[in-house]
PyMOL Python script that loads the backbone (N, CA, C, O; Angstrom):
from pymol import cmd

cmd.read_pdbstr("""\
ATOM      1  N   UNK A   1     -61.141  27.643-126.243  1.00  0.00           N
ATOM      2  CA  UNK A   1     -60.180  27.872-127.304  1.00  0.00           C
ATOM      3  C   UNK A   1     -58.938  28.506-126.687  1.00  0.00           C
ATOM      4  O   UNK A   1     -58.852  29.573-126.080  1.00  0.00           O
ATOM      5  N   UNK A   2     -58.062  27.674-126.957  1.00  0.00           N
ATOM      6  CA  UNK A   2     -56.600  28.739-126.963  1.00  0.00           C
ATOM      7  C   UNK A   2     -56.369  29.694-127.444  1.00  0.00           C
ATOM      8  O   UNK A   2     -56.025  29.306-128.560  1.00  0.00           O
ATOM      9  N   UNK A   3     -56.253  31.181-127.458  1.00  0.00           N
ATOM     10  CA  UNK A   3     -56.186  31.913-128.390  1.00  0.00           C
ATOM     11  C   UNK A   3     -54.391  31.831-128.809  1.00  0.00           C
ATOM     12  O   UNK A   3     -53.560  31.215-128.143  1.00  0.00           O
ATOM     13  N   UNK A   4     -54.182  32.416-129.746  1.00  0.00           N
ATOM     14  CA  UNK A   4     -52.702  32.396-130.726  1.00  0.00           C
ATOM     15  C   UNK A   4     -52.936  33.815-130.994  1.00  0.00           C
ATOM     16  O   UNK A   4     -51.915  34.479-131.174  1.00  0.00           O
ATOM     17  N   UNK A   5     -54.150  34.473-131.065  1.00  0.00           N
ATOM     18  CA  UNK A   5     -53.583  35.480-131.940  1.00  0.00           C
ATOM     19  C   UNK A   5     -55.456  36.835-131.720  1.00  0.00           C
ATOM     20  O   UNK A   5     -56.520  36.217-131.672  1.00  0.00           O
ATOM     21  N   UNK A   6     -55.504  37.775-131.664  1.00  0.00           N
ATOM     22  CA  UNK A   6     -55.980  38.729-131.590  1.00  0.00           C
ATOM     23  C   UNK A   6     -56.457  39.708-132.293  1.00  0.00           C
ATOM     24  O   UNK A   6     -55.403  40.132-132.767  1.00  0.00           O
ATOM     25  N   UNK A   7     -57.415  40.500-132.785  1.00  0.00           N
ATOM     26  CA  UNK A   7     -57.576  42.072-133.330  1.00  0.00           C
ATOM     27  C   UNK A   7     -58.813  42.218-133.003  1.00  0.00           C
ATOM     28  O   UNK A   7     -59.785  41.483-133.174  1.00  0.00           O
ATOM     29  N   UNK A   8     -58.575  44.280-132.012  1.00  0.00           N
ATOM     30  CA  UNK A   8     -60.125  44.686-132.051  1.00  0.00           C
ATOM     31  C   UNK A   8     -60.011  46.048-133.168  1.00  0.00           C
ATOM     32  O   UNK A   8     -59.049  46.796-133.341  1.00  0.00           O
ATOM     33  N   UNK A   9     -61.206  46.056-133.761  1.00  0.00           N
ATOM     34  CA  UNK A   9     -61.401  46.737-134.766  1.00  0.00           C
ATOM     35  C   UNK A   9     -62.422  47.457-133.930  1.00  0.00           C
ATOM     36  O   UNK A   9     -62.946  47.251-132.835  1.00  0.00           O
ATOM     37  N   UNK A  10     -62.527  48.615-135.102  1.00  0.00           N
ATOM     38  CA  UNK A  10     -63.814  49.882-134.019  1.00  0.00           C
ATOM     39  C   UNK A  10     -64.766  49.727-135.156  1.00  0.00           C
ATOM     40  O   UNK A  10     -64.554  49.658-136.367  1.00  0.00           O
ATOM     41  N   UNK A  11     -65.876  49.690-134.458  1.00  0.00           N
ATOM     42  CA  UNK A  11     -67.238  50.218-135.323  1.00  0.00           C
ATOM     43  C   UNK A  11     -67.796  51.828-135.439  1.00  0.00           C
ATOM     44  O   UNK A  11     -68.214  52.431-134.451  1.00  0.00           O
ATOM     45  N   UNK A  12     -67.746  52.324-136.571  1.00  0.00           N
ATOM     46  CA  UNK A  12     -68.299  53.688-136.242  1.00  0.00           C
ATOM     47  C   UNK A  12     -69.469  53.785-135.708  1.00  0.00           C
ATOM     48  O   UNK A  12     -69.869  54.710-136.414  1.00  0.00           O
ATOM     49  N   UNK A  13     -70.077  53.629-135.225  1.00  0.00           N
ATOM     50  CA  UNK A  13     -71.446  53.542-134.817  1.00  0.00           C
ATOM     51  C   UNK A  13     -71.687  54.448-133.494  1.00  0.00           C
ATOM     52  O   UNK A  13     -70.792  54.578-132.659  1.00  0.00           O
ATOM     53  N   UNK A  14     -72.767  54.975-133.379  1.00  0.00           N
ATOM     54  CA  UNK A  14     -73.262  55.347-132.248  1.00  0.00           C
ATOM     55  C   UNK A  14     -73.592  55.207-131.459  1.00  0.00           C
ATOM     56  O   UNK A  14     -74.770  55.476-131.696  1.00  0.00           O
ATOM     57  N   UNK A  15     -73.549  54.843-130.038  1.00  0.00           N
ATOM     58  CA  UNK A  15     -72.171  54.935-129.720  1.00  0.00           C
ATOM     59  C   UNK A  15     -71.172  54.150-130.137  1.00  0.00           C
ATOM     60  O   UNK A  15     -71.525  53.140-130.745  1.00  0.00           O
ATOM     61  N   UNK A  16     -69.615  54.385-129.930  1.00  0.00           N
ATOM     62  CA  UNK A  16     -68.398  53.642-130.926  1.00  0.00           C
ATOM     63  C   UNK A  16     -68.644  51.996-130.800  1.00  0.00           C
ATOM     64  O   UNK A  16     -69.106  51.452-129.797  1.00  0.00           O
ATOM     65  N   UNK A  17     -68.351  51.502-131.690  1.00  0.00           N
ATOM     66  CA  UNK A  17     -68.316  49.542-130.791  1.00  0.00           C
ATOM     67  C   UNK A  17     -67.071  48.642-131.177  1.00  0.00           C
ATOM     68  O   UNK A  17     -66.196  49.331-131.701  1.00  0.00           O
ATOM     69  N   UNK A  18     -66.785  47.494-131.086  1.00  0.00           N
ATOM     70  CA  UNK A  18     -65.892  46.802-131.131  1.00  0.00           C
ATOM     71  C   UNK A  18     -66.226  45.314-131.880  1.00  0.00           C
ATOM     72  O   UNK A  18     -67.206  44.587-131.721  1.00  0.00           O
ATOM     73  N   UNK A  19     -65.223  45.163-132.620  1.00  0.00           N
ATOM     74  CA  UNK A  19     -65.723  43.801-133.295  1.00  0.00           C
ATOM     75  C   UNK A  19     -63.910  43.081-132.938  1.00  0.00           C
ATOM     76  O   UNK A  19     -62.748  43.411-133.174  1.00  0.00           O
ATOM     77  N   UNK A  20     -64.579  42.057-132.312  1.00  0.00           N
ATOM     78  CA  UNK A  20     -63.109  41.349-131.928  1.00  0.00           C
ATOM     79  C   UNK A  20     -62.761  40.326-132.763  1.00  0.00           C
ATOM     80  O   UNK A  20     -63.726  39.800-133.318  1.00  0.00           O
ATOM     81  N   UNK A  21     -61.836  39.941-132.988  1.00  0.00           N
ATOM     82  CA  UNK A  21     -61.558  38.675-134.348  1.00  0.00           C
ATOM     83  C   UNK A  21     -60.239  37.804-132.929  1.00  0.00           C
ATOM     84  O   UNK A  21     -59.315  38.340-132.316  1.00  0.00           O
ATOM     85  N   UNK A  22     -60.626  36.702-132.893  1.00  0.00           N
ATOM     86  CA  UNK A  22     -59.846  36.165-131.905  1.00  0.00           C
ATOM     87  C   UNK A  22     -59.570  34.615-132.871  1.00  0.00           C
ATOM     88  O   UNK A  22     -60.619  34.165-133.332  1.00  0.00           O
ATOM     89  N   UNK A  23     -58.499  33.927-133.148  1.00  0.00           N
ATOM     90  CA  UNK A  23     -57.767  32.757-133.752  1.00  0.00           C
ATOM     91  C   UNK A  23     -56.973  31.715-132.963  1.00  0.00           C
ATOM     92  O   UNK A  23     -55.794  31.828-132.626  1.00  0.00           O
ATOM     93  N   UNK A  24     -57.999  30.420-132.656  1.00  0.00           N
ATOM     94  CA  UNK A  24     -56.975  29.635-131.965  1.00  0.00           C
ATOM     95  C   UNK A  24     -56.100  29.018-132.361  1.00  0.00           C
ATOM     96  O   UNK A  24     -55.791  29.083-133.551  1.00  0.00           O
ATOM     97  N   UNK A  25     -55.564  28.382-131.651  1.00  0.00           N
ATOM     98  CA  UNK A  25     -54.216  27.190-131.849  1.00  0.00           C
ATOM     99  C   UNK A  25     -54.754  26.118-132.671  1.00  0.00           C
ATOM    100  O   UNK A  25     -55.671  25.469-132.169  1.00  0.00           O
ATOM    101  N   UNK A  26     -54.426  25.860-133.642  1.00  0.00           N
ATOM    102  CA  UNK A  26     -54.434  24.285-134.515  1.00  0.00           C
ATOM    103  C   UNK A  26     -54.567  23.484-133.732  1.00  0.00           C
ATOM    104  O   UNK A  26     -53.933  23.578-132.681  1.00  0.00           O
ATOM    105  N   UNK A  27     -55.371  22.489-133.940  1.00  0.00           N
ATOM    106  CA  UNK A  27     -55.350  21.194-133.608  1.00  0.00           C
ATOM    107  C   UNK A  27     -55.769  19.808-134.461  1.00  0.00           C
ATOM    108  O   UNK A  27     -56.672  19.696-135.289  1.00  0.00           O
ATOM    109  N   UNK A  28     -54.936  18.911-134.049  1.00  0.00           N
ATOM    110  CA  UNK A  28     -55.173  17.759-134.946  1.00  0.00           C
ATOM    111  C   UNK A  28     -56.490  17.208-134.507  1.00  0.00           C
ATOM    112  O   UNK A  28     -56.880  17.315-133.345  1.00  0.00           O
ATOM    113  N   UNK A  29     -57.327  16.480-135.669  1.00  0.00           N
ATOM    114  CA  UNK A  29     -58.821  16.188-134.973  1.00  0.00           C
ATOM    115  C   UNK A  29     -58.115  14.602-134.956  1.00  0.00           C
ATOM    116  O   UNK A  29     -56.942  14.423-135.282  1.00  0.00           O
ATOM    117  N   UNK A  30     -59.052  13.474-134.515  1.00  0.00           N
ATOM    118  CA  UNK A  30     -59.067  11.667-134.789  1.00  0.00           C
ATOM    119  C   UNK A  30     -58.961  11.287-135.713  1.00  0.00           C
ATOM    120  O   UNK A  30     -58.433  10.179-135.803  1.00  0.00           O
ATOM    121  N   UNK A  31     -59.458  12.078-137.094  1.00  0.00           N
ATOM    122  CA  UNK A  31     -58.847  11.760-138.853  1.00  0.00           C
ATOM    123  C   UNK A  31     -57.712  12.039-139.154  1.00  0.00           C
ATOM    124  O   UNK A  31     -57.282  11.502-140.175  1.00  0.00           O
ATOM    125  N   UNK A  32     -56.974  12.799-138.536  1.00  0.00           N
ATOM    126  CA  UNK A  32     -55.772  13.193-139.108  1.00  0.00           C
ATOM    127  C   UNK A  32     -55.272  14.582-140.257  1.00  0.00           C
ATOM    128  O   UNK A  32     -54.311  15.051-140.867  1.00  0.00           O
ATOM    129  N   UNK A  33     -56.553  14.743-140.011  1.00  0.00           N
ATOM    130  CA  UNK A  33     -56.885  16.612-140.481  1.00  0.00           C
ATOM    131  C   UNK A  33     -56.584  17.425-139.095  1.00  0.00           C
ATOM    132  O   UNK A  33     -56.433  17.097-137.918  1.00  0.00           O
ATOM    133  N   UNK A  34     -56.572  18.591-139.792  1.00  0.00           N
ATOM    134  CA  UNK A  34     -55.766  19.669-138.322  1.00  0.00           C
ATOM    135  C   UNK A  34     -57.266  20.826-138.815  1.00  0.00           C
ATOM    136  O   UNK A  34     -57.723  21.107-139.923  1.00  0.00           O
ATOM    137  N   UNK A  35     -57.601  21.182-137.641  1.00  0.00           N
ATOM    138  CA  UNK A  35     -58.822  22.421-137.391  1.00  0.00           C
ATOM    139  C   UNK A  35     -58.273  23.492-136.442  1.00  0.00           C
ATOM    140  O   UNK A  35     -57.562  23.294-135.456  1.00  0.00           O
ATOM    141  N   UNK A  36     -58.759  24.745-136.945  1.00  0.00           N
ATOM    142  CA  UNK A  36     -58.949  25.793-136.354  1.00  0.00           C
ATOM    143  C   UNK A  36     -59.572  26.831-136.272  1.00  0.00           C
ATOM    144  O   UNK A  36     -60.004  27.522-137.194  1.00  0.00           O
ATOM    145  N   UNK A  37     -59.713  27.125-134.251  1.00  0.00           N
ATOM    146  CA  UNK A  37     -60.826  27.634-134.347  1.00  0.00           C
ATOM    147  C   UNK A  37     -60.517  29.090-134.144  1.00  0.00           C
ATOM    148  O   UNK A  37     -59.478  29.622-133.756  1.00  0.00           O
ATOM    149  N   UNK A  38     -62.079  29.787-134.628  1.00  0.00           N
ATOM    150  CA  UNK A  38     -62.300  31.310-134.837  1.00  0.00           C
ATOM    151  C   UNK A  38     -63.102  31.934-134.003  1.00  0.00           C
ATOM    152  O   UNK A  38     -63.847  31.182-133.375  1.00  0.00           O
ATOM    153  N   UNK A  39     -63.193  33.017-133.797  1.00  0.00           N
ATOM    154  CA  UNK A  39     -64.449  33.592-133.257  1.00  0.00           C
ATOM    155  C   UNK A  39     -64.327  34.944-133.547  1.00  0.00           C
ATOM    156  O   UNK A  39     -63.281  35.540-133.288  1.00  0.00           O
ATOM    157  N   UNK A  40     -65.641  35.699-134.246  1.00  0.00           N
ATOM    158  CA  UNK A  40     -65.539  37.070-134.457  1.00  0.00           C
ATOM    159  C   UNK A  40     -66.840  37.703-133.649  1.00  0.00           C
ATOM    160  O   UNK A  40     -68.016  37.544-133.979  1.00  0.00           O
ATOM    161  N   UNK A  41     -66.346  38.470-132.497  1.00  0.00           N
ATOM    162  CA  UNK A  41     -67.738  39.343-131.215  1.00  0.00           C
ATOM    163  C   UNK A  41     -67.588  40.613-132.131  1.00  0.00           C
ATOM    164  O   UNK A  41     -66.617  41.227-132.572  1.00  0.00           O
ATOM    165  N   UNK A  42     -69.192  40.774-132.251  1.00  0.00           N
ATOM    166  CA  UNK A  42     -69.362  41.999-132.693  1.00  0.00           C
ATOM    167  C   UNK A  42     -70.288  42.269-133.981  1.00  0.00           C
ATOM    168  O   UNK A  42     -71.189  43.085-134.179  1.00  0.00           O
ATOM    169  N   UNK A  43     -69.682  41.210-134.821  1.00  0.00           N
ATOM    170  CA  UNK A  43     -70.780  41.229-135.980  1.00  0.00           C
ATOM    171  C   UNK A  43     -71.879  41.076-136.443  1.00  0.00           C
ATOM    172  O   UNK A  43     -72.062  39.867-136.578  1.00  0.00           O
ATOM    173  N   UNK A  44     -72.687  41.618-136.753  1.00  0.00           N
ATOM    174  CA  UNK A  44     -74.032  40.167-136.516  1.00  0.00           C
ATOM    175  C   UNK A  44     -74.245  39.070-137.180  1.00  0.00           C
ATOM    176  O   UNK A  44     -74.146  39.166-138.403  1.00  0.00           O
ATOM    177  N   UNK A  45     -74.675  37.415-136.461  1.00  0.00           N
ATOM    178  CA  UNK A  45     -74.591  36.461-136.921  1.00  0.00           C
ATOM    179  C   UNK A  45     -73.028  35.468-136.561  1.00  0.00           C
ATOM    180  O   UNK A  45     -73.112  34.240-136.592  1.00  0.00           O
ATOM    181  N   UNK A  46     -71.952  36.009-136.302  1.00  0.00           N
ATOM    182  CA  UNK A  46     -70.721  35.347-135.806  1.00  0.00           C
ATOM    183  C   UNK A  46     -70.247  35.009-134.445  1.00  0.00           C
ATOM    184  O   UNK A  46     -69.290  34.304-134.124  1.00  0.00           O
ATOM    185  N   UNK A  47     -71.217  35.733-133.601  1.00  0.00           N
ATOM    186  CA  UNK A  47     -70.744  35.775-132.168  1.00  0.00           C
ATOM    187  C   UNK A  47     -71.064  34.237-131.650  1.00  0.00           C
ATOM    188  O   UNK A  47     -71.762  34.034-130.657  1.00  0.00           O
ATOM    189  N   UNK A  48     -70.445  33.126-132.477  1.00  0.00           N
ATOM    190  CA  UNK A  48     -69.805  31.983-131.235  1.00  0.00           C
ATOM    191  C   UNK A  48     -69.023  31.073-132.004  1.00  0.00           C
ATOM    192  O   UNK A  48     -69.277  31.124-133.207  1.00  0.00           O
ATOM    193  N   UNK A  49     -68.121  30.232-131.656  1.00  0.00           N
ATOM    194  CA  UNK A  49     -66.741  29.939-132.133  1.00  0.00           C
ATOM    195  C   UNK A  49     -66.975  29.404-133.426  1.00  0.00           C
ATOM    196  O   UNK A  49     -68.153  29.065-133.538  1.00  0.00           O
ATOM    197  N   UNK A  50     -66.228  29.179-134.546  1.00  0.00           N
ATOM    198  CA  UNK A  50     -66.591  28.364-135.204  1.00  0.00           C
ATOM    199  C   UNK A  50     -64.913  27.317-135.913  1.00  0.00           C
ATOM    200  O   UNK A  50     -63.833  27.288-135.323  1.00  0.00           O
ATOM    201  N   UNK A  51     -65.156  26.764-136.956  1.00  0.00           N
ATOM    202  CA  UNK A  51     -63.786  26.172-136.864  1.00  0.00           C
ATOM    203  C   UNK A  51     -63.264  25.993-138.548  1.00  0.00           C
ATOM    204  O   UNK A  51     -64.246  25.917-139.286  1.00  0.00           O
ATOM    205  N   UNK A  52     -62.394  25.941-139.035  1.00  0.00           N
ATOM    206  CA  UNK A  52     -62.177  25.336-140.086  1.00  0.00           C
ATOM    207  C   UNK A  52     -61.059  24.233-140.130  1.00  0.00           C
ATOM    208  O   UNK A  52     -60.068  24.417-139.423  1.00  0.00           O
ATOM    209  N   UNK A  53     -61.148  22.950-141.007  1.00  0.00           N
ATOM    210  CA  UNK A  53     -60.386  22.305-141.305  1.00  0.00           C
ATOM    211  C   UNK A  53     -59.160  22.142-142.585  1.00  0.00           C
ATOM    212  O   UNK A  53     -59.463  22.315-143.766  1.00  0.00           O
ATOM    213  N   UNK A  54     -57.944  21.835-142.199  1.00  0.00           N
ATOM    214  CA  UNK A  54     -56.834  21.185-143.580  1.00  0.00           C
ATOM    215  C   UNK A  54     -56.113  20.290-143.514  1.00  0.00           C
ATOM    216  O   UNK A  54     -56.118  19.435-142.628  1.00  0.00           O
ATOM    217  N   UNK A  55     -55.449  20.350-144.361  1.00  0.00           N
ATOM    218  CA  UNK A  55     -55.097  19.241-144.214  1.00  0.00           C
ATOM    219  C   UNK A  55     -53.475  19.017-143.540  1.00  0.00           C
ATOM    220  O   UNK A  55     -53.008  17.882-143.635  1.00  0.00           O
ATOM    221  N   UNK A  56     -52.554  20.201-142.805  1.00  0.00           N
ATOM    222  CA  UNK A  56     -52.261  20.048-141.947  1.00  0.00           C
ATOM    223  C   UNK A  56     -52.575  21.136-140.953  1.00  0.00           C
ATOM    224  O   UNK A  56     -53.603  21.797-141.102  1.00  0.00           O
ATOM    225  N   UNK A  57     -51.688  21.383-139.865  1.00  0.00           N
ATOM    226  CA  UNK A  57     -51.638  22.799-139.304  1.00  0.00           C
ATOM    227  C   UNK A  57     -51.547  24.582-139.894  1.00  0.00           C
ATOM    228  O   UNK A  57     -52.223  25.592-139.698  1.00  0.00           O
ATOM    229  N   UNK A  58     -50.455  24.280-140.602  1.00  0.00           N
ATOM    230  CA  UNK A  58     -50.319  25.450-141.320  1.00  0.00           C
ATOM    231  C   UNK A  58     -51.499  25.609-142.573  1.00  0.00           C
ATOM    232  O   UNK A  58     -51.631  26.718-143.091  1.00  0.00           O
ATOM    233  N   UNK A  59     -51.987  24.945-142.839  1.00  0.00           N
ATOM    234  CA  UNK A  59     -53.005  25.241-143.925  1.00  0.00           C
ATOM    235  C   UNK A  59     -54.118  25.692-143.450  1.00  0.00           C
ATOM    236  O   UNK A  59     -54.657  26.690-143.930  1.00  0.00           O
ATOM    237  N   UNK A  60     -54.679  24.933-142.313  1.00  0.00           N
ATOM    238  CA  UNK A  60     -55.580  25.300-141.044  1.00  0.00           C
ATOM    239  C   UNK A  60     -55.691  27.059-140.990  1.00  0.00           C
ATOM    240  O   UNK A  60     -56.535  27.853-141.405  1.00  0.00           O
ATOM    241  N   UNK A  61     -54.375  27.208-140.250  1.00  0.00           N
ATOM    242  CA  UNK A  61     -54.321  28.124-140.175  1.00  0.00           C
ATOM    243  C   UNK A  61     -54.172  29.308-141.594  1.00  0.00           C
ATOM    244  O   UNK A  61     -54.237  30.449-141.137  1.00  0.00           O
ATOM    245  N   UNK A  62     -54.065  29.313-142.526  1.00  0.00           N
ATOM    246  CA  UNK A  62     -54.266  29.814-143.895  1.00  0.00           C
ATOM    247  C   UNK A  62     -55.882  29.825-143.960  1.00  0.00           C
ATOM    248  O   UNK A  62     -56.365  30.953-143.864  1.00  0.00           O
ATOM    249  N   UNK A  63     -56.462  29.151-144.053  1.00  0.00           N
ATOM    250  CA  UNK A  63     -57.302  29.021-144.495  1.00  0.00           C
ATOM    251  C   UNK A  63     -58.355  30.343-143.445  1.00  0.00           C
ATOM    252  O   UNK A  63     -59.022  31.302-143.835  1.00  0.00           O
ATOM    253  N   UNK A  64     -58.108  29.862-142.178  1.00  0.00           N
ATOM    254  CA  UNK A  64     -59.178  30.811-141.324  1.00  0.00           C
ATOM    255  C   UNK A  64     -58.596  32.241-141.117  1.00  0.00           C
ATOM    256  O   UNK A  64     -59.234  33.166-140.614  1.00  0.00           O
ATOM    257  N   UNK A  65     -57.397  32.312-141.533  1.00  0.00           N
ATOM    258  CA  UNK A  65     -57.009  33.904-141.896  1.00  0.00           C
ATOM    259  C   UNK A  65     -58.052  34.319-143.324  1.00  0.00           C
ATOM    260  O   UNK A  65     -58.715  35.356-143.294  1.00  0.00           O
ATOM    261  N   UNK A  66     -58.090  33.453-144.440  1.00  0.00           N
ATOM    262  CA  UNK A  66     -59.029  33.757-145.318  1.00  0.00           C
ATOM    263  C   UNK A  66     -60.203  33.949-145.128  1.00  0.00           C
ATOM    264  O   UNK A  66     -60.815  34.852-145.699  1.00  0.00           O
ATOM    265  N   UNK A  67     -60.773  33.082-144.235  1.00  0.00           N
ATOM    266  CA  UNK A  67     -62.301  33.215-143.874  1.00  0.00           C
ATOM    267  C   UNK A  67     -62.929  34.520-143.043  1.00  0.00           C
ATOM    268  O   UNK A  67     -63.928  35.237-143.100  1.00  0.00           O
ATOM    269  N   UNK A  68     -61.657  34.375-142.190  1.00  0.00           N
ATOM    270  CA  UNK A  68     -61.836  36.031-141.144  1.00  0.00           C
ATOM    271  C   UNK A  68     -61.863  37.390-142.178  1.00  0.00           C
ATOM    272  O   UNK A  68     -62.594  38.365-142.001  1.00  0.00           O
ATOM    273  N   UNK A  69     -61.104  37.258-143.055  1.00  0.00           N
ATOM    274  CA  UNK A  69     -60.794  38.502-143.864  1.00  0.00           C
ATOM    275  C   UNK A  69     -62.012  38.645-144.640  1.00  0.00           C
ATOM    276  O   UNK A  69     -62.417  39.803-144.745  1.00  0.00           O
ATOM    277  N   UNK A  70     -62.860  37.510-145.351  1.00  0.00           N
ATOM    278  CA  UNK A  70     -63.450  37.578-146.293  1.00  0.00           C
ATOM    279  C   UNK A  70     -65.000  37.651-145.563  1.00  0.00           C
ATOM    280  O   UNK A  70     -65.976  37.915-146.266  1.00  0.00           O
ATOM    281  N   UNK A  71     -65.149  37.389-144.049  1.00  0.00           N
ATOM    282  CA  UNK A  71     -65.768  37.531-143.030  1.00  0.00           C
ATOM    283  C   UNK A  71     -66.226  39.322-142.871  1.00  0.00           C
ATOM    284  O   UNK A  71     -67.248  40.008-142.894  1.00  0.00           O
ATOM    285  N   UNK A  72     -65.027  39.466-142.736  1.00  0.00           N
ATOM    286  CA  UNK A  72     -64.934  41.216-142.337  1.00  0.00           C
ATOM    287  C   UNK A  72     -65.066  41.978-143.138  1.00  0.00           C
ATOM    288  O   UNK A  72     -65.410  43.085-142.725  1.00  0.00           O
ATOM    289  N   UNK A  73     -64.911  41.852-144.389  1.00  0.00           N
ATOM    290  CA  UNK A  73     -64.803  42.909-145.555  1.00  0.00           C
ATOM    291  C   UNK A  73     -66.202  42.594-146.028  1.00  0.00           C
ATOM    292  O   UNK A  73     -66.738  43.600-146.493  1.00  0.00           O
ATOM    293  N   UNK A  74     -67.122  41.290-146.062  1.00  0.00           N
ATOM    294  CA  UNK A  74     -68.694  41.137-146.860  1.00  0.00           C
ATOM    295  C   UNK A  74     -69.225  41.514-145.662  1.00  0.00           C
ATOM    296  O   UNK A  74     -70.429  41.396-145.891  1.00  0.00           O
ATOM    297  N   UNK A  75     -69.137  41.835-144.699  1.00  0.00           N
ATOM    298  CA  UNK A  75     -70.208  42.222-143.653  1.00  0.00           C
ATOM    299  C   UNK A  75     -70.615  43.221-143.936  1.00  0.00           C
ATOM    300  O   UNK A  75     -70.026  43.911-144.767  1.00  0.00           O
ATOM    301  N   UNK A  76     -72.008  43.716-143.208  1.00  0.00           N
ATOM    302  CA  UNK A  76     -73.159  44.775-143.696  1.00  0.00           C
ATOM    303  C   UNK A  76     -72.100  45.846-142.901  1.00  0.00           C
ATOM    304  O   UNK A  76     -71.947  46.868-143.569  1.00  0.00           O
ATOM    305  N   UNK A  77     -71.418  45.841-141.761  1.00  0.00           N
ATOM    306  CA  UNK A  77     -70.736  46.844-141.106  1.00  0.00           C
ATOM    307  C   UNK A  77     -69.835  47.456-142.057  1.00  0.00           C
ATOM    308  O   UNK A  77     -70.041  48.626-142.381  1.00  0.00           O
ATOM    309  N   UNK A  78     -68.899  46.838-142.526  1.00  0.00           N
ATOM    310  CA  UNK A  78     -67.790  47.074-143.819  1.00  0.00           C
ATOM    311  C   UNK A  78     -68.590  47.217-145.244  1.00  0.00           C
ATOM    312  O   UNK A  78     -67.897  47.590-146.190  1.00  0.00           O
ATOM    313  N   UNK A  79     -69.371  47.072-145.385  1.00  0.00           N
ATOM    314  CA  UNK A  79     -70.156  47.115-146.637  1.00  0.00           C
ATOM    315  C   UNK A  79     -70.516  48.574-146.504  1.00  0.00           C
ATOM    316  O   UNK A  79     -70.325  49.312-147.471  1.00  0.00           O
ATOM    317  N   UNK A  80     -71.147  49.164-145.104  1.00  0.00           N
ATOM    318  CA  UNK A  80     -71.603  50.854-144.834  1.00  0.00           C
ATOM    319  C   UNK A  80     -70.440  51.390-144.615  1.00  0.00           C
ATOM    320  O   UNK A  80     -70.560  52.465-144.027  1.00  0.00           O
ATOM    321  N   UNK A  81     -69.746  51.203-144.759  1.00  0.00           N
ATOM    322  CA  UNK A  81     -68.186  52.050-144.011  1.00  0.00           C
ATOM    323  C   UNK A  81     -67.932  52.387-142.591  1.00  0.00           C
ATOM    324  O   UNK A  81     -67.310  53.341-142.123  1.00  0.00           O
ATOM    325  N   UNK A  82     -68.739  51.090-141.810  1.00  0.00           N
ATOM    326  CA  UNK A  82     -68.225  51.730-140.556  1.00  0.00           C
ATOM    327  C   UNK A  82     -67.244  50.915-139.563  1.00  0.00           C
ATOM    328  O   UNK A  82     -67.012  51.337-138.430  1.00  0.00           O
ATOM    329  N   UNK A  83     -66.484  49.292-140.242  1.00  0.00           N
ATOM    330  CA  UNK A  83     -65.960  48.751-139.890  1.00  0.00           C
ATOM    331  C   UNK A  83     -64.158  49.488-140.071  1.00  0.00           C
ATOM    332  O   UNK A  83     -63.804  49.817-141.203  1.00  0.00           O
ATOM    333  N   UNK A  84     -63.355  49.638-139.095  1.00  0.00           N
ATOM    334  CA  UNK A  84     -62.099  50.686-139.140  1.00  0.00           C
ATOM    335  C   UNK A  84     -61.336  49.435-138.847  1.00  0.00           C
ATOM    336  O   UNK A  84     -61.854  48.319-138.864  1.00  0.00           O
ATOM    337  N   UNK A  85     -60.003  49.688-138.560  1.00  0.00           N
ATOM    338  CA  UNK A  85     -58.992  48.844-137.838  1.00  0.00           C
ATOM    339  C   UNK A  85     -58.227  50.414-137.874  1.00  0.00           C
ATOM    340  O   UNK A  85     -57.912  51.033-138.890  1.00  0.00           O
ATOM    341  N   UNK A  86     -58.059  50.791-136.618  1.00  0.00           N
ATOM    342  CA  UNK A  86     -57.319  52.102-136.086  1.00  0.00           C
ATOM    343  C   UNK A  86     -56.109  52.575-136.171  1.00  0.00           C
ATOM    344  O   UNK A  86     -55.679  53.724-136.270  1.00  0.00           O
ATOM    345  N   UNK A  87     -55.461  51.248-136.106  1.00  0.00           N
ATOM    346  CA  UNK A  87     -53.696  51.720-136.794  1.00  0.00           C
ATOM    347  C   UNK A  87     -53.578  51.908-138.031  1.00  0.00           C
ATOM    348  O   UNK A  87     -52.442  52.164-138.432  1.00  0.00           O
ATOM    349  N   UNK A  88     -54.663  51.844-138.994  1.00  0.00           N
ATOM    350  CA  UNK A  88     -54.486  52.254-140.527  1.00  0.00           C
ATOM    351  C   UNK A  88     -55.644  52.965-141.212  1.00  0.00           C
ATOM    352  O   UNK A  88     -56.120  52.936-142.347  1.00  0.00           O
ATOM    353  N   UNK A  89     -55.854  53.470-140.334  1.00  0.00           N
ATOM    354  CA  UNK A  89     -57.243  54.200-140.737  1.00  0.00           C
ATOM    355  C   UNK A  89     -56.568  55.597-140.866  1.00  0.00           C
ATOM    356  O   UNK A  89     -57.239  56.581-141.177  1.00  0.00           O
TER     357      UNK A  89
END
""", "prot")
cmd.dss("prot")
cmd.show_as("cartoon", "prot")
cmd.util.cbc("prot")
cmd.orient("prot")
């Protein structure tokens, strides 16, 4: 994956941990739909790439900003309060 784009978040946990959210570059698939891929280290159950499709680039990319967010906030980590993002905590 190309990455485009980045965030590590802290886990409160004992000892501290890291949940990385990493977003690649769009790409057009052979149908003529555009996919993009994700990967979130750290959570349990997400640790290996996965992808979503739209119906162009920019929607692509909309869409897996939604999935990451809605990813991070239903997780059992964020559900106990121990998922942070440090510049707004």
């Amino acid at each position: 994956m190309y990455e485009i784009a980045h965030r590590v978040l802290t886990l409160l946990t004992e000892p501290p941990g890291e949940v990385t959210v990493t977003i690649g570059l769009p790409y057009e698939e052979p149908t003529g739909e555009w996919s993009c891929p994700y990967r979130i280290d750290g959570l349990d159950g997400w640790e290996h790439e996965r992808k979503v499709t739209g119906a162009d680039s920019l929607q692509a990319l909309e869409i897996v900003l939604s999935m990451v967010r809605s990813a991070l906030e239903e997780s059992a980590e964020a559900r106990e309060g121990l998922l942070v993002w440090e510049e707004f905590s």
